[in-house]
N, C-alpha and C positions, 0 to 999 in steps of 0.2 A: 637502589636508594629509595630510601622512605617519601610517598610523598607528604609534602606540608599539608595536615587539616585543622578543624577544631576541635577542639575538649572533647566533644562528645563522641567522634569515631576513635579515639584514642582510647576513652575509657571503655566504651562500648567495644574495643578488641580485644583487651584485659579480659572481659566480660566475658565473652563469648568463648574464649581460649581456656579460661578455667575453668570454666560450666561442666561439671560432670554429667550431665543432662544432654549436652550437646554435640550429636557426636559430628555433623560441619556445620559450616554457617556459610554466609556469602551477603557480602553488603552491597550495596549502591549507593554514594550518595549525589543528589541531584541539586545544583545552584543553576536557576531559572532566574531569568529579566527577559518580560516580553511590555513590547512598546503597541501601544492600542490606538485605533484610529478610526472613528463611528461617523459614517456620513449620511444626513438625511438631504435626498435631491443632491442641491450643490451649499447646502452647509455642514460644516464639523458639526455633531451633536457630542462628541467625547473623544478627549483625547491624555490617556493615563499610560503612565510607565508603573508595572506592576514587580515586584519579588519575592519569591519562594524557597526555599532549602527545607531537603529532609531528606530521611534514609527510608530506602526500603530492605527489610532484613530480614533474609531467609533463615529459618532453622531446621536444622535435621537432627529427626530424633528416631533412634535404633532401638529397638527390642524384639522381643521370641516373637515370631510370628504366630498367631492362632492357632493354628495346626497342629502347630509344635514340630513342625520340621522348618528349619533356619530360623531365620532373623527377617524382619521388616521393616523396612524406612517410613518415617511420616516426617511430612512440612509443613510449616506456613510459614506466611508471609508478614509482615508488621512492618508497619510504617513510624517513622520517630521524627519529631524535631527537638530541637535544642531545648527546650522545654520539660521535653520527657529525661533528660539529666539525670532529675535527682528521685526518678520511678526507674529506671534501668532496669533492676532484678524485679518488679512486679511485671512489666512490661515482656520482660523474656521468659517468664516463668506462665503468662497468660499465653505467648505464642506455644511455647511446649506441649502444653495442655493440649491443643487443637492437633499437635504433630502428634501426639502419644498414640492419639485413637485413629489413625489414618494407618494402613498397612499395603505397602507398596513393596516389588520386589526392590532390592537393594540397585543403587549405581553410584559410580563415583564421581566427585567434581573435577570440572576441569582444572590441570596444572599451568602456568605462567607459558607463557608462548610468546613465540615473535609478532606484534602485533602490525598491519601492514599501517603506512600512511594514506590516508583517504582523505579528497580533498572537502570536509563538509562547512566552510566556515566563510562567510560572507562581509568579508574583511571591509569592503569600501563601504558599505551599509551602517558597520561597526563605529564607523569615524563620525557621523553622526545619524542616530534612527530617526529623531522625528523629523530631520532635512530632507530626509531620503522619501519615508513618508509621503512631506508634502510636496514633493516635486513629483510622485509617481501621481498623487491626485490631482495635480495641476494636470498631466498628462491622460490621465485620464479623460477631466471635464472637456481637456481640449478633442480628444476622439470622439466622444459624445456627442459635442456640439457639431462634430462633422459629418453624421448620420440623421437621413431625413427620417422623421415619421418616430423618433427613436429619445426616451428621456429617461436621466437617472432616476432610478426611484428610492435608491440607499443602495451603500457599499460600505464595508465593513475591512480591515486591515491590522492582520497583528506579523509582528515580526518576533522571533525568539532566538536569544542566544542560552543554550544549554549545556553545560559543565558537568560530565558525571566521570566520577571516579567508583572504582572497581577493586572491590578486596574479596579474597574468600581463603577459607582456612587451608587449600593447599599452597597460598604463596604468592597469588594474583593481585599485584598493586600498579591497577593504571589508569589512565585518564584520557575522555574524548571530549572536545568540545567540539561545540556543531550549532548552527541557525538554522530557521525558520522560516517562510513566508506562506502565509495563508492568503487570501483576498476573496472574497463573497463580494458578488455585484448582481443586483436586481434591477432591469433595467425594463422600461413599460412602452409598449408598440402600438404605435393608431395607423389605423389607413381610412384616411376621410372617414367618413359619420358612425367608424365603426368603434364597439367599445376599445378601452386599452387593455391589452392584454400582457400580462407580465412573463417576463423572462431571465431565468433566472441561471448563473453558473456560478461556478467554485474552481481557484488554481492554487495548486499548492509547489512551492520551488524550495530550495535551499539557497537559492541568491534574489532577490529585487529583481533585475538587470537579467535573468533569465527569462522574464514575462515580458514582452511586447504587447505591451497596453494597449496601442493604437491597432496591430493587427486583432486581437482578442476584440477589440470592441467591434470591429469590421465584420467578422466575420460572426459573433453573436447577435449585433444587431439583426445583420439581414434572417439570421436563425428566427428573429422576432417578427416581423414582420412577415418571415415566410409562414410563420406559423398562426397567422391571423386569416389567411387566404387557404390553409393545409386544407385540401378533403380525403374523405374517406378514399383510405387505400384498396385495388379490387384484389378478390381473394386469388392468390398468385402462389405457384410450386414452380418455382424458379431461378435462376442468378440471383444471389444478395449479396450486397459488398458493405461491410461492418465498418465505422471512420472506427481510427484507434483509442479516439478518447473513450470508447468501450468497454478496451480492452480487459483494463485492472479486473474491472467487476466479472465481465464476462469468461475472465481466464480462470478465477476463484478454485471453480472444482479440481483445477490442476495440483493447486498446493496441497490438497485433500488427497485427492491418488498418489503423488508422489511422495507424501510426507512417511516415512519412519511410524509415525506412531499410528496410523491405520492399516499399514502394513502389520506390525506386529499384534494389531488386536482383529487382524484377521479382515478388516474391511478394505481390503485394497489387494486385490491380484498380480499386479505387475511384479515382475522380475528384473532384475539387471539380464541385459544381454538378451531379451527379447523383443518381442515387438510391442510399441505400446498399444498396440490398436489391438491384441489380441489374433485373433483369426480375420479379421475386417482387411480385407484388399486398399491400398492408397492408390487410389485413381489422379489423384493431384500432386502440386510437387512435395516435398520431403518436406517431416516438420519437422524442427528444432527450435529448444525451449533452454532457458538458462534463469536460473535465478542469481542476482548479482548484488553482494553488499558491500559488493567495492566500486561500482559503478562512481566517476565523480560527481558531486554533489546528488546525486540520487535520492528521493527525498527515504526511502529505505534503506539507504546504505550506509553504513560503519565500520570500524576499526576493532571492534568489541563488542558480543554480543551483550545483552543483560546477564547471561549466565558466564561470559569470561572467555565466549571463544572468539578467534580471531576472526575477522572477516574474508568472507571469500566467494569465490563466482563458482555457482554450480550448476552442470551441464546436465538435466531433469534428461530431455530427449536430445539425440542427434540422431536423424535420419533416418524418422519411426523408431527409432532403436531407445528403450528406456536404460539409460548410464548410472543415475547415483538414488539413492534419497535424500528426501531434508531431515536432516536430523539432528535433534539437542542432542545432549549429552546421555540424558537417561536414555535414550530410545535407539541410543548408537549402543548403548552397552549391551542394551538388550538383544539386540540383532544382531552385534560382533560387528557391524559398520561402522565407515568413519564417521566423525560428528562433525555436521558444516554450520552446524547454529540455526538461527532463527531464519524465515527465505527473504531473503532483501527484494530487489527490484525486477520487475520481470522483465526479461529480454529473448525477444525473438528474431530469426534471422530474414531480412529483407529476402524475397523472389527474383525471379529475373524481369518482372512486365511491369511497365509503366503505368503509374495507375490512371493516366488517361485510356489506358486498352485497358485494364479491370473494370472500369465505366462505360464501356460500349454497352448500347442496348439493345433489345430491352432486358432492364436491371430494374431493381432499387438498390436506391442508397442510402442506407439507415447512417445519423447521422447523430441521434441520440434516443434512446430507450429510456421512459418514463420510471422504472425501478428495475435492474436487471438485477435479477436474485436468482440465479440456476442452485438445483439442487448439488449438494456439495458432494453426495455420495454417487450421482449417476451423471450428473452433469446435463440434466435434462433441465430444461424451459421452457416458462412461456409469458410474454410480455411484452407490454402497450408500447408502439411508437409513438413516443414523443414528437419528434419530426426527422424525415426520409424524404427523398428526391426518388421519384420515378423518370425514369429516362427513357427516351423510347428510340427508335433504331436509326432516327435524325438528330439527337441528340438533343433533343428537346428537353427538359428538365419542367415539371410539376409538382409543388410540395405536397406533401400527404401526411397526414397522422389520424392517429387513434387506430381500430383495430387492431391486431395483435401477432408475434412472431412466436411460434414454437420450434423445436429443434432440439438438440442434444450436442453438446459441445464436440467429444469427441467422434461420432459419425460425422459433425461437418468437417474435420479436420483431415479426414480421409478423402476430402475431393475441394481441395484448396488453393485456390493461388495467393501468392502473397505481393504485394508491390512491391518495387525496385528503391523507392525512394523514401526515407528513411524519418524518423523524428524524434522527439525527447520530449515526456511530459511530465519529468519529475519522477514518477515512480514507475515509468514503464519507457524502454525505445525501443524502437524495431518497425518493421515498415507499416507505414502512414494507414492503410488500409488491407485487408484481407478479401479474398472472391470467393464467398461457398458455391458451388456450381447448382445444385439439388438436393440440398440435403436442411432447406427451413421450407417451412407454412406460412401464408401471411393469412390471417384469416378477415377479410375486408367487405365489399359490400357485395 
């Protein structure tokens, strides 16, 4: 069954289905309403309900390849509102243009599939946004107020609910709606006559009601505070235990080795059915990796990708052993592999040790890094700690930052433990903390 839209994806399919010029197409279109909420200290400086609609419209365009052996596909992309109506063919015929001169080997688009239900849609929230809002800021000011040494210094709050429906010329008509929550909080640290120092984080969920406002401020206050007393770290080749809120950033070059399309342009070695470490001994326990965009509320996860495939959980590593790749559609064609989409959420598998024993010392404990930017192609790093806990072998804890961690993702992964005990931070779950044994630099005083 067709679904209900307006005038313009109606005409705009006419459009596209005639086009001798175009040999597929695929559309998106997207109805946005996000609710806004701007705090300075402890007052609203704004507060707006905002909305958006528009299409973003793929085209594909075929001809002789250069060579002059086969055929060539070229794309783009274009974006339309209701607006663009009554330009349709100048608008489609400017996208062409840009597709004509692009020469890519051919693949085809995905066909209509069984699409799974994924829970992404933050129903109690829905019932009313700006209520929800100000009770979270209420709850807020009220954690705030119950941290010494510790003041708002602005917080920021948008919620989104997003509706996109999904056509493309082999037959794909479907529709995902899904919400949003972002929150940014700046919060500023004194300890007697010292300056204030500011502290700042970001959480992103698919429910409100998923953030524990009062825990979150607990546990970044004291972040703040510790980091007004932090000193230099000494230069240490030793245990380091990584917290998970890391992880996203620092997992990055995984998506890059396992992806389809660095495999097929030759920048990625791995095979199905070998070992992901290569020739590298795993001296720690087994790693397993999943990317998941069926995860519930997962802030990566869906029911459809943008290109029309269905959602699903892909098992990257099990047990050093590399299993699938991430792969669209073009890049599955190219390979002869299945296509699993876009990589949703990362999920790794909890260890057997408590992370009270991954904390025996002496350790540190990093607990956030200043910019974690590993190289995508080697998986190699180096970067400032924000703030880290040294522990010493009484179990004493002293904060530290600044100086710097180098390493290389996959050698630490080779001598790893993982914690027992588990957690969910929107786009990443799996255990709370990680133990590299030997395998970082701290470079300190």
């Amino acid at each position: 069954m067709a679904l209900q839209t307006g005038h313009l994806i109606t005409e705009l399919i006419e459009k596209l289905n005639g086009h001798p010029e175009v040999s597929q197409w695929s559309v998106v279109q997207e109805e946005k309403r996000e609710w806004q909420h701007y705090l300075i200290q402890k007052r609203p400086e704004a507060t707006r309900e905002v909305t958006q609609e528009f299409y973003k419209v793929t085209l594909y365009h075929t001809h002789p390849h250069p060579s002059g052996e086969g055929s060539a596909i070229g794309f783009s992309t274009i974006t339309l509102t209701d607006s663009d109506l009554p330009n349709l063919d100048e608008k489609i015929q400017e996208g062409l243009l840009s597709a004509a001169i692009t020469n890519n080997e051919p693949w085809t688009l995905p066909a209509p599939a069984p699409y799974p239900d994924v829970p992404l849609v933050d129903d109690i929230t829905l019932e009313n946004p700006f209520g929800a809002l100000e009770q979270f800021t209420a709850e807020l000011f009220q954690a705030v107020d119950g941290e010494e040494g510790v003041r708002l210094s602005a917080a920021e709050m948008f919620f989104e609910e997003k509706t996109s429906r999904f056509y493309n010329k082999e037959g794909i008509e479907a529709e995902q709606r899904e919400t949003s929550f972002l929150l940014e909080v700046v919060l500023l640290a004194k300890n007697g006559d010292s300056d204030e120092m500011e502290h700042w984080f970001v959480e992103k969920r698919r429910r409100i009601h998923d953030l524990n406002i009062a825990e979150l401020i607990a546990v970044n206050a004291q972040y703040a505070r510790d980091s007004i007393v932090g000193e230099l770290p000494k230069t240490w080749k030793g245990p380091v235990v990584i917290d998970a809120s890391q992880f996203e950033e620092m997992f990055s070059p995984l998506l890059f080795r396992c992806g389809a399309s660095a495999k097929y342009t030759k920048l990625s070695n791995v095979s199905t059915g070998e070992s992901f470490f290569g020739e590298s001994a795993v001296e720690g326990e087994p790693f397993h990796a999943s990317f998941s965009s069926v995860l519930p509320y997962g802030v990566k996860s869906y029911r459809i990708s943008p290109e029309g495939l269905p959602g699903t959980e892909v098992a990257v590593v099990e047990n050093n052993e590399f299993r699938s790749y991430l792969a669209t559609k073009r890049y599955a064609d190219y390979l002869g592999v299945e296509a699993t989409g876009e990589a949703g959420n990362l999920v790794l598998q909890p260890g057997s040790t408590p992370l009270a024993q991954l904390l025996q010392g002496p350790v540190y404990h990093i607990v956030a890094f200043s910019a974690m930017m590993p190289n995508s192609f080697t998986g190699d790093f180096a970067v400032e700690i924000k703030l880290a806990y040294y522990i010493d072998e009484q179990g004493n804890r002293t904060p530290v930052k600044g100086g710097s961690v180098s390493g290389n993702l996959y050698h630490m992964l080779t001598n790893a433990k993982y914690a027992k005990e588990t957690t969910f931070l929107g786009g990443y779950q799996g255990p709370t903390a990680i133990r590299f044994e030997d395998r970082l630099t701290i470079a300190g005083s």
